[in-house]
C-alpha atoms as a printed R data frame, in Angstrom:
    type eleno elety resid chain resno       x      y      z
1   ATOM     1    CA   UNK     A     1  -3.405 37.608 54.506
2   ATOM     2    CA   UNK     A     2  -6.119 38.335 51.794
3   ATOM     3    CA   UNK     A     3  -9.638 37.215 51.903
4   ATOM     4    CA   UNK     A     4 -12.329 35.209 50.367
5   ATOM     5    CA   UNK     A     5 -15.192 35.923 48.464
6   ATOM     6    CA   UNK     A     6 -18.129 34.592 49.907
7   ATOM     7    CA   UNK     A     7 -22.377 35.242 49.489
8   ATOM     8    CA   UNK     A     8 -22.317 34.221 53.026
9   ATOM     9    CA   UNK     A     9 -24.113 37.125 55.730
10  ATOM    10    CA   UNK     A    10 -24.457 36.500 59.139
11  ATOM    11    CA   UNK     A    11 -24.271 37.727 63.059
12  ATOM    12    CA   UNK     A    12 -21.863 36.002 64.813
13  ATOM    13    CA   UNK     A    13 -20.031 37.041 67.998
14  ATOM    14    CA   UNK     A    14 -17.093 34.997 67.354
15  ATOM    15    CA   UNK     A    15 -16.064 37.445 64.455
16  ATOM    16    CA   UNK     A    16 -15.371 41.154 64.198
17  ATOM    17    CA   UNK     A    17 -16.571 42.941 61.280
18  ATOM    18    CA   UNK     A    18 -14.801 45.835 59.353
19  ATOM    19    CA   UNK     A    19 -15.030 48.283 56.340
20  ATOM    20    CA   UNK     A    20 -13.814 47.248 53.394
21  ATOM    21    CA   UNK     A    21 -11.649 49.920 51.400
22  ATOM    22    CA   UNK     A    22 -11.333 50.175 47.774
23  ATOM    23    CA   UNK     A    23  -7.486 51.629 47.607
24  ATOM    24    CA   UNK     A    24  -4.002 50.205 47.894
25  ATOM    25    CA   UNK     A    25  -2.611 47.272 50.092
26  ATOM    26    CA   UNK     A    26   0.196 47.715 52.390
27  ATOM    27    CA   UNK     A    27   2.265 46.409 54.821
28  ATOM    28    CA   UNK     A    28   4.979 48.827 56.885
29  ATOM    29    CA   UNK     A    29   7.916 47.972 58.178
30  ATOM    30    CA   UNK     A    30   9.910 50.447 60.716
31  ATOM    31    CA   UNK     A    31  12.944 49.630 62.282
32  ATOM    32    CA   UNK     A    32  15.338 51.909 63.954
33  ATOM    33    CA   UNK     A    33  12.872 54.769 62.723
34  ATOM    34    CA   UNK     A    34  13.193 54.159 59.146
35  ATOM    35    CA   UNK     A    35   9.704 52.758 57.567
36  ATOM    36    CA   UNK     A    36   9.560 50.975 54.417
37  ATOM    37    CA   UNK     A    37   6.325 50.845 52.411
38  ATOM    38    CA   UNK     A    38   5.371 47.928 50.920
39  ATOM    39    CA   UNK     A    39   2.957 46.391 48.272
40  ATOM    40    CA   UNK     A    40   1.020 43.193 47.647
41  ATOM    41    CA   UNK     A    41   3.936 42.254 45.368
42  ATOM    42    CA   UNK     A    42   7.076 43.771 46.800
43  ATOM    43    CA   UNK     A    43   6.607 46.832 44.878
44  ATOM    44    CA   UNK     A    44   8.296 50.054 47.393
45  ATOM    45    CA   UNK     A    45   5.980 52.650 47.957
46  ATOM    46    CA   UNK     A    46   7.576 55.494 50.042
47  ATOM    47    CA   UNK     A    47   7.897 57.535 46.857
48  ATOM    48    CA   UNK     A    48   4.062 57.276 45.857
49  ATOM    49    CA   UNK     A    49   2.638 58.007 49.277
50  ATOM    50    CA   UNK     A    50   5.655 60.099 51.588
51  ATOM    51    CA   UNK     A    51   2.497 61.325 53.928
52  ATOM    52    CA   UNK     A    52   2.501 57.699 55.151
53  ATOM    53    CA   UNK     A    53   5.748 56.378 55.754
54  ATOM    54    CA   UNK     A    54   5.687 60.201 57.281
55  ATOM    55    CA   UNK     A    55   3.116 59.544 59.662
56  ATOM    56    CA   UNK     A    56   4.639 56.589 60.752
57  ATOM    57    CA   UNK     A    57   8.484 57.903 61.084
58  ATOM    58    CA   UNK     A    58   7.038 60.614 63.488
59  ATOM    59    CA   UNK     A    59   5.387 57.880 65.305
60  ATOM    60    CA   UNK     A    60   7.157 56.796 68.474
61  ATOM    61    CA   UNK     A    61   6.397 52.991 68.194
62  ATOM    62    CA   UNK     A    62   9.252 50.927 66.637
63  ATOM    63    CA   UNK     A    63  10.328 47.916 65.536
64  ATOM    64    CA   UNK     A    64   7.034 46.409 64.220
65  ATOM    65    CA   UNK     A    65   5.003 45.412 60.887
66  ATOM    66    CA   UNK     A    66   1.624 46.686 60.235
67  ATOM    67    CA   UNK     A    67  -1.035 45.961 57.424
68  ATOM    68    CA   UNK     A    68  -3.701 48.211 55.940
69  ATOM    69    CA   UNK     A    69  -4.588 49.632 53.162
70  ATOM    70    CA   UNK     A    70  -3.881 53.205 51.978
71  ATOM    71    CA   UNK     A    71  -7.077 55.309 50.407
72  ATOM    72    CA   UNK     A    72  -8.113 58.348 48.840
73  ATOM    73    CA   UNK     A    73 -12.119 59.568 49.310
74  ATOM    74    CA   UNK     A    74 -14.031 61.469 47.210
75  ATOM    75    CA   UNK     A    75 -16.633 64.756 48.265
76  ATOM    76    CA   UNK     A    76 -18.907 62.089 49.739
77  ATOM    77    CA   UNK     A    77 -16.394 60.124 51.371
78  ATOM    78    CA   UNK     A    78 -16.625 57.269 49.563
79  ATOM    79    CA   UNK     A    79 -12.729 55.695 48.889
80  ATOM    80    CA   UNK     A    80 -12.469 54.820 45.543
81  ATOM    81    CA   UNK     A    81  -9.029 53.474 43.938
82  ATOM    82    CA   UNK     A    82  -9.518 55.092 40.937
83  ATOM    83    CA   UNK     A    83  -8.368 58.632 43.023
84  ATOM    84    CA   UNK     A    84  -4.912 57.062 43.598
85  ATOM    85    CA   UNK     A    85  -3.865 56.671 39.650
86  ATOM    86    CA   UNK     A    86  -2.200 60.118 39.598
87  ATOM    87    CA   UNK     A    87  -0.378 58.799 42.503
88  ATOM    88    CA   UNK     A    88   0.809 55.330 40.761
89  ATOM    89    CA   UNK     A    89   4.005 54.323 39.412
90  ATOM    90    CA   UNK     A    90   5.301 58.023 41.073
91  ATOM    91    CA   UNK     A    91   8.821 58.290 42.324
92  ATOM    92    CA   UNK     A    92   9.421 61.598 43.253
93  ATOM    93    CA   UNK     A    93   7.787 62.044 46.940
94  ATOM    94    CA   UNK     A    94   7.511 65.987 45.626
95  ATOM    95    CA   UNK     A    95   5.512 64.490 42.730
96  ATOM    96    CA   UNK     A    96   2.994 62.825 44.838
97  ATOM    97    CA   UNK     A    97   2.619 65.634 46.995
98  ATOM    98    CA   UNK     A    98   1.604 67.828 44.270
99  ATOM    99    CA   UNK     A    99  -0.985 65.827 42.744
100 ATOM   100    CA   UNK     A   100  -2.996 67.139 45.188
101 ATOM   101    CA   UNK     A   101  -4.569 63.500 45.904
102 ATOM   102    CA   UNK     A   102  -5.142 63.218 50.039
103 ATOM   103    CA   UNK     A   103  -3.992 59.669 51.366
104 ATOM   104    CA   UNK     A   104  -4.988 57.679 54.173
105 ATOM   105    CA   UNK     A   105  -3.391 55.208 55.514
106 ATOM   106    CA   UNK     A   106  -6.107 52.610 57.644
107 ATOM   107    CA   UNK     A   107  -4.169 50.011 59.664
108 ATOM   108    CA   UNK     A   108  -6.258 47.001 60.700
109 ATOM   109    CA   UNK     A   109  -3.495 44.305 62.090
110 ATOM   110    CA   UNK     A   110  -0.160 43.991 63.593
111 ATOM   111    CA   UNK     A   111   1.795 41.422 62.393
112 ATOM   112    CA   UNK     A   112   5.508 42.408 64.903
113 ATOM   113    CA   UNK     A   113   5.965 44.018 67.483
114 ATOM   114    CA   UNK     A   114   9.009 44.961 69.673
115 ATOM   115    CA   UNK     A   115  10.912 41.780 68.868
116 ATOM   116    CA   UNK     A   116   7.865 39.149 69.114
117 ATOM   117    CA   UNK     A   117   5.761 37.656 65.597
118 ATOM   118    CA   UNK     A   118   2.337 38.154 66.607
119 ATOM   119    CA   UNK     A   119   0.725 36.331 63.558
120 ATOM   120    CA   UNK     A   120  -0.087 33.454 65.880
121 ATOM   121    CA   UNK     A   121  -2.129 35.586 68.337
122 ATOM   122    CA   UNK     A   122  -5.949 35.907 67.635
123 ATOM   123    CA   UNK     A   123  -7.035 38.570 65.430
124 ATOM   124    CA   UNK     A   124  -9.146 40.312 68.554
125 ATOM   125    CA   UNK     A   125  -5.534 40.292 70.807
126 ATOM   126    CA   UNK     A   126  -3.731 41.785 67.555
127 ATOM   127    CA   UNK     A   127  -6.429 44.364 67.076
128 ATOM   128    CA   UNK     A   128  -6.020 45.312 70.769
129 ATOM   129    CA   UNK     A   129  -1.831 45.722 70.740
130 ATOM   130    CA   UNK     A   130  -2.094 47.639 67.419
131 ATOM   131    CA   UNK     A   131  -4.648 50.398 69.263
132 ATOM   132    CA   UNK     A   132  -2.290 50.922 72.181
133 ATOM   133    CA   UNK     A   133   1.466 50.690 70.428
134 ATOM   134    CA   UNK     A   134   0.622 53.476 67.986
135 ATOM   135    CA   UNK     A   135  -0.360 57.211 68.152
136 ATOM   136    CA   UNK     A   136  -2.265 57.188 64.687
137 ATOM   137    CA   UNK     A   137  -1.664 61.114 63.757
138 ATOM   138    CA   UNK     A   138  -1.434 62.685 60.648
139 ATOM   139    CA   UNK     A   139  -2.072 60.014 57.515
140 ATOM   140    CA   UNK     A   140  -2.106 56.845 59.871
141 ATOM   141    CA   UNK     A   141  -5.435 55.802 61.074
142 ATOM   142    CA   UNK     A   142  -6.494 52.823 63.173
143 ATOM   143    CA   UNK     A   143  -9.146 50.954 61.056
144 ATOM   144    CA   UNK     A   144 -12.093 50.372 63.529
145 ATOM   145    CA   UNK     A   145 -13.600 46.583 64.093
146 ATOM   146    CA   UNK     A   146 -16.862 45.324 65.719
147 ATOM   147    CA   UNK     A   147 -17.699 42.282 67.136
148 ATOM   148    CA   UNK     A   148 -21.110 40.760 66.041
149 ATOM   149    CA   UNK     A   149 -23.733 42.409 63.771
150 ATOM   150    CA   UNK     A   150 -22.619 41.979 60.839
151 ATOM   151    CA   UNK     A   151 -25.900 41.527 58.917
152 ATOM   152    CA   UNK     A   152 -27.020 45.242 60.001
153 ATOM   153    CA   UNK     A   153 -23.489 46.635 59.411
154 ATOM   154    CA   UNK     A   154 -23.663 44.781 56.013
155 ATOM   155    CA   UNK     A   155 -26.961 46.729 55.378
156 ATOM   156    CA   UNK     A   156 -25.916 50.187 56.410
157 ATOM   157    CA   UNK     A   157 -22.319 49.430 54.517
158 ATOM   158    CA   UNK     A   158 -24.397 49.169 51.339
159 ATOM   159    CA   UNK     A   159 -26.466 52.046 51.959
160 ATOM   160    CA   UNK     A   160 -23.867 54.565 52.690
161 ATOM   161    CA   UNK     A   161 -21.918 53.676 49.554
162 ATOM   162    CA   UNK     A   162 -19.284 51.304 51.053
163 ATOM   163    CA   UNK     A   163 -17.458 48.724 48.960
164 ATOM   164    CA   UNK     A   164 -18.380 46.307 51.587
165 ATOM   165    CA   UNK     A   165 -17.230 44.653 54.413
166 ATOM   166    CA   UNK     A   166 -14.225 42.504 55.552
167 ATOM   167    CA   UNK     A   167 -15.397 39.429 58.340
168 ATOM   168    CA   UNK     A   168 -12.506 37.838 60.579
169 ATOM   169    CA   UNK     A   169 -12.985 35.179 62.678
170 ATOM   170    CA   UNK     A   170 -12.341 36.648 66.366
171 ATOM   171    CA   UNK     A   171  -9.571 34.100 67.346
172 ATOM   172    CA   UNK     A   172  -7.825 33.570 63.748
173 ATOM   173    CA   UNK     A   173  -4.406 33.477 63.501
174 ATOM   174    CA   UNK     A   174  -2.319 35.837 60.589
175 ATOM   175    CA   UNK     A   175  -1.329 33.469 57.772
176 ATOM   176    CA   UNK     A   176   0.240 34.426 54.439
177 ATOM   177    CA   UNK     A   177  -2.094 33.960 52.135
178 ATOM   178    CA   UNK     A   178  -5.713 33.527 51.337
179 ATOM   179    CA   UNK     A   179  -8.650 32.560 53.933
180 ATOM   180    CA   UNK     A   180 -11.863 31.729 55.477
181 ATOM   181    CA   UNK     A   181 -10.684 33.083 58.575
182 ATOM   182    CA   UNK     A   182 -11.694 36.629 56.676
183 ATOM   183    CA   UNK     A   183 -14.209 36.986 54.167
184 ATOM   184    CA   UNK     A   184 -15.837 40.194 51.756
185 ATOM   185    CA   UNK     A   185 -19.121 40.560 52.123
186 ATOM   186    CA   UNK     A   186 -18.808 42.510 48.835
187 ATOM   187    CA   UNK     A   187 -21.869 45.511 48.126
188 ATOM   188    CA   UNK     A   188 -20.204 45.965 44.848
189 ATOM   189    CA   UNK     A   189 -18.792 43.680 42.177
190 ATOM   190    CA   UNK     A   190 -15.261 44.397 41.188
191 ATOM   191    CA   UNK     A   191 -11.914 42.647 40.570
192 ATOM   192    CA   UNK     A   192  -8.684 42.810 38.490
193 ATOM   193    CA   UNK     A   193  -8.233 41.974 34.644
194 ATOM   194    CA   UNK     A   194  -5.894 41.530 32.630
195 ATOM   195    CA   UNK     A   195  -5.413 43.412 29.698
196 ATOM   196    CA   UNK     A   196  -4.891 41.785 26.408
197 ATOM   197    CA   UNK     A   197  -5.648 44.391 23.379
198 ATOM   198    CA   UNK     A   198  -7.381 47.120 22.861
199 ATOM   199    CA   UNK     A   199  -9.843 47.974 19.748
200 ATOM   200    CA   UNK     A   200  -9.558 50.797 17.454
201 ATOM   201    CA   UNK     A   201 -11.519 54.303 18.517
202 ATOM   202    CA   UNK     A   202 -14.393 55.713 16.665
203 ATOM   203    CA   UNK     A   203 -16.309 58.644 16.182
204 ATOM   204    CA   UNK     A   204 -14.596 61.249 18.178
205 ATOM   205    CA   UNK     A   205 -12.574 59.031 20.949
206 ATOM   206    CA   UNK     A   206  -9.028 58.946 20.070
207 ATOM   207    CA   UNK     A   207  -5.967 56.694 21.467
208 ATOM   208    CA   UNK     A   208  -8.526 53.254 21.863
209 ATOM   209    CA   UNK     A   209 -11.919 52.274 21.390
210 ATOM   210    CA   UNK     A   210 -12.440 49.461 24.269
211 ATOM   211    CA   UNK     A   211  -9.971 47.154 26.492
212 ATOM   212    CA   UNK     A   212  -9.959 43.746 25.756
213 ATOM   213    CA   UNK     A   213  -9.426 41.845 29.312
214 ATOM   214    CA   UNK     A   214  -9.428 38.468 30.737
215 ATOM   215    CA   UNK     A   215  -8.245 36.343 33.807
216 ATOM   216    CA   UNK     A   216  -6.479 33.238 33.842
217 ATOM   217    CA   UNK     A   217  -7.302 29.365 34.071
218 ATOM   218    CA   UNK     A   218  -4.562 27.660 34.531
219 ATOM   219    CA   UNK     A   219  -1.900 28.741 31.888
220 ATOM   220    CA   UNK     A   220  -5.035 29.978 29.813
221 ATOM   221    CA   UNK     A   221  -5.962 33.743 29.619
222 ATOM   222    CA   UNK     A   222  -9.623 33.361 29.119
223 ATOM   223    CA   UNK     A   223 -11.335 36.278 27.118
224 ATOM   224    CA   UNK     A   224 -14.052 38.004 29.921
225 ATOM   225    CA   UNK     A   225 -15.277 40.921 27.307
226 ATOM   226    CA   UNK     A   226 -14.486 44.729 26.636
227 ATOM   227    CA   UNK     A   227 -14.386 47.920 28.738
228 ATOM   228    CA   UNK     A   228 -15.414 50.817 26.952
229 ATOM   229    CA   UNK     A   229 -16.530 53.433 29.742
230 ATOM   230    CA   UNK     A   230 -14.309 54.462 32.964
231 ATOM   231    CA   UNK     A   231 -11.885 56.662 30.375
232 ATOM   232    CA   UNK     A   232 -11.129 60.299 30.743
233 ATOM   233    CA   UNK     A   233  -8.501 61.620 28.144
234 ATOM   234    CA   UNK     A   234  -5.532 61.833 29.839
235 ATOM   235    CA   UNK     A   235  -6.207 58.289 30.881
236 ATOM   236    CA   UNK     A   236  -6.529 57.220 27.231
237 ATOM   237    CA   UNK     A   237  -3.007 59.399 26.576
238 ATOM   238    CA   UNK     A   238  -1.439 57.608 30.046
239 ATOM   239    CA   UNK     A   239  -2.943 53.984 29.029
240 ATOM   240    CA   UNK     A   240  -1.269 54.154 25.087
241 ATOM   241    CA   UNK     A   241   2.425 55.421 26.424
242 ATOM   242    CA   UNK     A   242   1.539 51.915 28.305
243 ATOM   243    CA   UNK     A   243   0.263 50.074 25.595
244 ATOM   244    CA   UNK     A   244   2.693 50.834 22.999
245 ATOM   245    CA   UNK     A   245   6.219 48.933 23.909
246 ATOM   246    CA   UNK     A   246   3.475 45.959 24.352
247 ATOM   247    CA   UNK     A   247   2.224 45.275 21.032
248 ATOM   248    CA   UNK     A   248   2.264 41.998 19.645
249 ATOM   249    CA   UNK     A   249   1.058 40.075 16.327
250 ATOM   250    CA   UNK     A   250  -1.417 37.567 17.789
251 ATOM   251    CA   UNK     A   251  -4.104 37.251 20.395
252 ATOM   252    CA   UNK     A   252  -2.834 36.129 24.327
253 ATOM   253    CA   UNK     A   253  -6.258 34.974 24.795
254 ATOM   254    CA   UNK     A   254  -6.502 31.355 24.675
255 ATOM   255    CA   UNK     A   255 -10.423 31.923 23.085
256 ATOM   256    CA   UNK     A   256 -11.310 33.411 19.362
257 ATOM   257    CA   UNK     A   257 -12.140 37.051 19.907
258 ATOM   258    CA   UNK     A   258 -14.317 38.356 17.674
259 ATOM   259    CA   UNK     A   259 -13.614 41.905 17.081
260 ATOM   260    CA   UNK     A   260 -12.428 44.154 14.354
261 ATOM   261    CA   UNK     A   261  -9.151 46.760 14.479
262 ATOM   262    CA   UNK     A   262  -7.935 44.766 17.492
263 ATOM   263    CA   UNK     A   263  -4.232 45.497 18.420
264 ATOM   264    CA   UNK     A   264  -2.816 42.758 20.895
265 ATOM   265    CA   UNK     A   265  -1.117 43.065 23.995
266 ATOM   266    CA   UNK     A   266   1.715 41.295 25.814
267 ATOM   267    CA   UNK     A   267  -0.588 40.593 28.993
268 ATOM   268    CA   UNK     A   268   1.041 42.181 31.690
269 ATOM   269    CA   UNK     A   269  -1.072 44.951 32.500
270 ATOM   270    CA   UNK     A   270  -3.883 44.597 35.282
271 ATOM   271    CA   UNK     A   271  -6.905 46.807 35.258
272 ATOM   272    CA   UNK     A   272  -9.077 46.804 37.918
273 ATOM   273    CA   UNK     A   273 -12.682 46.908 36.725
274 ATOM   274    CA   UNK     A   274 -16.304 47.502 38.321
275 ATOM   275    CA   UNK     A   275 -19.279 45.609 36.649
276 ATOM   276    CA   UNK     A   276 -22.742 44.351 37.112
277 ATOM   277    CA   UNK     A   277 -22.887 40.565 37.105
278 ATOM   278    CA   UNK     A   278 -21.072 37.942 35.688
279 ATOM   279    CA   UNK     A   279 -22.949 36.579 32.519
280 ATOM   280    CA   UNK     A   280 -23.878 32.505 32.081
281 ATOM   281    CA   UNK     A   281 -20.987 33.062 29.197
282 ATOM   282    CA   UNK     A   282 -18.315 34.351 31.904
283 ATOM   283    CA   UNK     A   283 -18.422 37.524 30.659
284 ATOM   284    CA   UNK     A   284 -18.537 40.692 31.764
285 ATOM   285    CA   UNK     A   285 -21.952 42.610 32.092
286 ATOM   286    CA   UNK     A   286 -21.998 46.349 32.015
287 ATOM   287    CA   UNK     A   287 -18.280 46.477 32.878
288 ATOM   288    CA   UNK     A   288 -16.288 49.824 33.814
289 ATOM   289    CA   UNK     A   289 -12.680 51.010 34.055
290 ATOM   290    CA   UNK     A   290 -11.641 52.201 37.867
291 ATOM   291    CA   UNK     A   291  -8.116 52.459 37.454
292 ATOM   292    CA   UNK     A   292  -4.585 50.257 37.033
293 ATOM   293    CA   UNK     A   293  -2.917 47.919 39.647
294 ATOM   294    CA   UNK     A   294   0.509 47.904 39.995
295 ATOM   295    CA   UNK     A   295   0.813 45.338 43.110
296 ATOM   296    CA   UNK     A   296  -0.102 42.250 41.607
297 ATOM   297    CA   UNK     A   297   1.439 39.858 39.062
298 ATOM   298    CA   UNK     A   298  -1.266 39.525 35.660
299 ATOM   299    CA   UNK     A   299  -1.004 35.785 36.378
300 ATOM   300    CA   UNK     A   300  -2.508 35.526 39.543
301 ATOM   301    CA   UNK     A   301  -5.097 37.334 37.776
302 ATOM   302    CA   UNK     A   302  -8.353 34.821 38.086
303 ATOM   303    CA   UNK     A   303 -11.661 34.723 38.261
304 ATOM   304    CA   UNK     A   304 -12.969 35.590 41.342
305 ATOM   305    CA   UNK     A   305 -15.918 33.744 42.831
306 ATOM   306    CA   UNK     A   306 -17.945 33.238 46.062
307 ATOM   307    CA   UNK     A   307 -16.965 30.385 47.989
């Protein structure tokens, strides 16, 4: 279930309201003790994060299917995806262990439990099984949701550094997809992009210069602007081992881009990407690299609005 942008902010009893985590989605599965890890788009993650599916082996409850999402903080205890990259694409479990990068795995619903598909059951009943079926020890962590108050929470959320906050209406069923049963009440402005090309470096930068990104409209990759900042070196060296079996002659953006020493990209890579505002050109303003996404497909990339 994935939510919807919205400016809305209000206090309303009738929902429960939630912190919203910048890291990694994922749904568990454990049956007969054995736990699969699972992302947005089928990718297996047992390898990348073996804290988790350990945390959940050692738990007694079986037989069920939980969703959260799996986060690394920083000193201030801020999550921030961009901590999880040395993690990505791992698959060696001793790997991710020694990148020294702490997980945490928040669970916030229960989708099966013991034999019975709870997706039909409010939210609030969900939320109630999930606290009592699990232990929540070592990486696992039950994801704590209040009822009403979400304008104040909203406030505080922004002040302490939050990403924001997830709304769910109280008695909302689970469905597979995306609704306005939950909604962000974003503090920051972020989303996916899809990378198309990359210019040339200059001065002392080596490897690229900027990204070249976009989302799609239809069939149409639509040219949103260049990231330039976000880039430490060894992402640079990572991102070009990417870049390079990529290359192609001509542009995938469906616009003119006008840049010089521009190398194209088969678009398959997804960034995500901070930035200020969205510009009365659909551009990006002041944009920033956080990191790449491996759990969704560069054409559901689109352009993510309030609604």
């Amino acid at each position: 279930m994935l939510a919807t942008l919205t400016d809305e902010r209000f206090d309303d009893h009738g929902w429960i309201f939630g912190r919203k985590l910048d890291g990694e989605r994922c749904i568990a599965y454990k049956k007969n003790g054995q736990v699969r890890l699972m992302s947005r788009n089928r990718h297996r993650l047992n390898a990348q994060f073996p804290e988790v599916a350990e945390a959940l082996e050692n738990d007694s409850a079986d037989d069920l299917i939980v969703d959260g999402e799996i986060v690394a903080f920083d000193a201030h205890g801020e999550a921030k995806f961009e901590l999880l990259q040395p993690r990505m694409g791992l698959e060696d479990p001793v790997k991710a262990r020694r990148t020294g990068v702490a997980v945490h795995y928040f669970i916030f619903d229960m989708l099966y439990y013991g034999g019975y598909d709870l997706t039909r059951l409010r939210v609030v009943d969900r939320k109630s099984l999930l606290s009592k079926a699990l232990s929540f020890q070592g990486a696992a962590h039950f994801l704590e949701e209040k009822s009403g108050g979400g304008l104040e929470y909203f406030k505080d959320a922004c002040r302490l550094g939050w990403e924001g906050l997830i709304a769910k209406r109280g008695d909302g069923p689970y469905v597979h997809g995306r609704s306005r049963d939950w909604l962000k009440f974003k503090c920051v402005k972020n989303q996916e992009m899809v990378i198309g090309g990359y210019t040339a470096p200059r001065g002392s930068r080596t490897g690229f210069g900027a990204l070249l990104v976009g989302y799609y409209k239809g069939d149409m990759l639509m040219y949103a602007g260049k990231v330039g900042t976000g880039f430490s070196e060894k992402t640079i060296a990572d991102l070009m081992n990417k870049f390079r079996p990529l290359e192609r002659a001509t542009s995938p953006f469906a616009e003119d881009v006008k840049e010089n020493g521009v190398h194209w990209l088969e678009p398959k890579l997804v960034a995500q990407v901070g930035f200020e505002e969205w510009t009365r050109f659909n551009k990006l303003r002041q944009p920033r690299y956080e990191g790449l996404r491996d759990d969704k497909a560069a054409k559901d990339v689109i352009k993510e609005e309030p609604k």
